[in-house]
C-alpha positions as CSV (number, residue, x, y, z in Angstrom):
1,X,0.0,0.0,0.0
2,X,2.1,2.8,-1.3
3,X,-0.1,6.0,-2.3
4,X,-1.3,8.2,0.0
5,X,-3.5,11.2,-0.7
6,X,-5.7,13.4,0.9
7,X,-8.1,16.4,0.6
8,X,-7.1,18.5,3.9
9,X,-5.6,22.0,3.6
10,X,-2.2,20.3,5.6
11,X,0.0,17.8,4.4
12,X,1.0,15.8,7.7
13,X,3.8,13.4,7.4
14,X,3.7,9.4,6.5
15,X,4.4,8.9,10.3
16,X,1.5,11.8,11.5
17,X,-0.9,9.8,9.1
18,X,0.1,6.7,10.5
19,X,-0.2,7.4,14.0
20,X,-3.7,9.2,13.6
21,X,-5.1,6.5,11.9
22,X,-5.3,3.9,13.9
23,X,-8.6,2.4,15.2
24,X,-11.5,0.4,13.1
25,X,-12.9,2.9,10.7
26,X,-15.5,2.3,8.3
27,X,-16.8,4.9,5.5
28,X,-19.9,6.3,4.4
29,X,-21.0,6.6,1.3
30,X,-20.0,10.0,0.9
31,X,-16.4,9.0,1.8
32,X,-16.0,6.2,-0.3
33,X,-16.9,8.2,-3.3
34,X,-14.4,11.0,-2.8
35,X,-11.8,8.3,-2.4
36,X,-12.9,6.5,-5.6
37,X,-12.4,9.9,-7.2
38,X,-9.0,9.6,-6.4
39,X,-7.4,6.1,-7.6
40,X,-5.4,5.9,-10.4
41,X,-5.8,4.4,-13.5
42,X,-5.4,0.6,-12.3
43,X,-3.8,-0.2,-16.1
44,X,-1.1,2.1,-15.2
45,X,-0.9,1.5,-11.5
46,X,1.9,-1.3,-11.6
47,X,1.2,-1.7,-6.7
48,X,-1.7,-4.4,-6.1
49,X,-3.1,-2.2,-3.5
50,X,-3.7,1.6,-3.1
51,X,-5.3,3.7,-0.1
52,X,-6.5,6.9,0.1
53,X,-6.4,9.0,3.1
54,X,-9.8,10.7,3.8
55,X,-10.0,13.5,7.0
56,X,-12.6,12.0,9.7
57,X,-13.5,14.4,12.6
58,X,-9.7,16.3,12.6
59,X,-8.7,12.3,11.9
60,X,-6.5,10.8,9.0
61,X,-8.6,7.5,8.3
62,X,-7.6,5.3,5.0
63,X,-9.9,3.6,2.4
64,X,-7.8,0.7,1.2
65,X,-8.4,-0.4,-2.5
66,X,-7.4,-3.9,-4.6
67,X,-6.2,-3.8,-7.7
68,X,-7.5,-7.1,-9.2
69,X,-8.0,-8.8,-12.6
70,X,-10.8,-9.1,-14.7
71,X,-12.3,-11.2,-17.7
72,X,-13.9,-8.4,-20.7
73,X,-14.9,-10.9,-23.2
74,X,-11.4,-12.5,-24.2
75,X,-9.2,-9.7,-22.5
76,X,-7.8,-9.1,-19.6
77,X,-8.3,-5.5,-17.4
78,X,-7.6,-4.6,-14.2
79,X,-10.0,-2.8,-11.7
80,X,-9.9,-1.4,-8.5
81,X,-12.1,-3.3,-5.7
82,X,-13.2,-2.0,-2.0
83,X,-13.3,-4.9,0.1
84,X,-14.4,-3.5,3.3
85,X,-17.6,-2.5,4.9
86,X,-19.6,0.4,3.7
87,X,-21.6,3.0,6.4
88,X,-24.8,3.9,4.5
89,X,-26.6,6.8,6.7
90,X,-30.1,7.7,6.4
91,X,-29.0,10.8,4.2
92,X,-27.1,8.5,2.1
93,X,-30.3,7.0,1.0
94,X,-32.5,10.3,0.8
95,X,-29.7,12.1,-1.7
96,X,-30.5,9.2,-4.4
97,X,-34.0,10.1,-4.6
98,X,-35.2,7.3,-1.6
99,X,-38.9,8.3,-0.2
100,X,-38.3,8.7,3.9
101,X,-39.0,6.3,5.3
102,X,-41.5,6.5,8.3
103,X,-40.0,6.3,12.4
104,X,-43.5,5.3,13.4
């Protein structure tokens, strides 16, 4: 896991990152998709795995990509897979058009 990036105004250190993100941390929806902005073109990418360092709460937390293989017809491509577990909140649901649902 080689490539870090991240969207704060800072650029702390590899060790600051490190040492901040340590604890389980799972994304929402949200986060996961501003991470997926950020991978590389896995065809180019020659590392198996890439994570991208997302701000949590004044936090550094990583989202921690595969870079795998996959069967197009007779070729080959690569593509990047999450593997983790995925935080879907309430408002993660509304913003795609969901009806609300009822707390009754």
């Amino acid at each position: 896991m080689k490539e870090l990036s991240q969207k704060s105004r800072s650029t702390p250190s590899t060790s600051e990152l490190s040492r901040k993100s340590t604890g389980k941390f799972m994304p929402n929806l949200k986060q996961l998709q501003a991470a997926i902005q950020e991978l590389p073109d896995p065809e180019a990418y020659k590392e198996r795995h890439y994570q991208c360092a997302v701000e949590v709460q004044g936090r550094m937390r990583h989202i921690k990509f595969k870079r795998i293989e996959v069967a197009r017809g007779r070729k080959d491509v690569q593509r990047w897979i999450y593997e983790g577990k995925l935080l879907i909140r309430n408002q993660d649901s509304d913003a795609q058009g969901n009806p609300k649902r009822s707390t009754s």
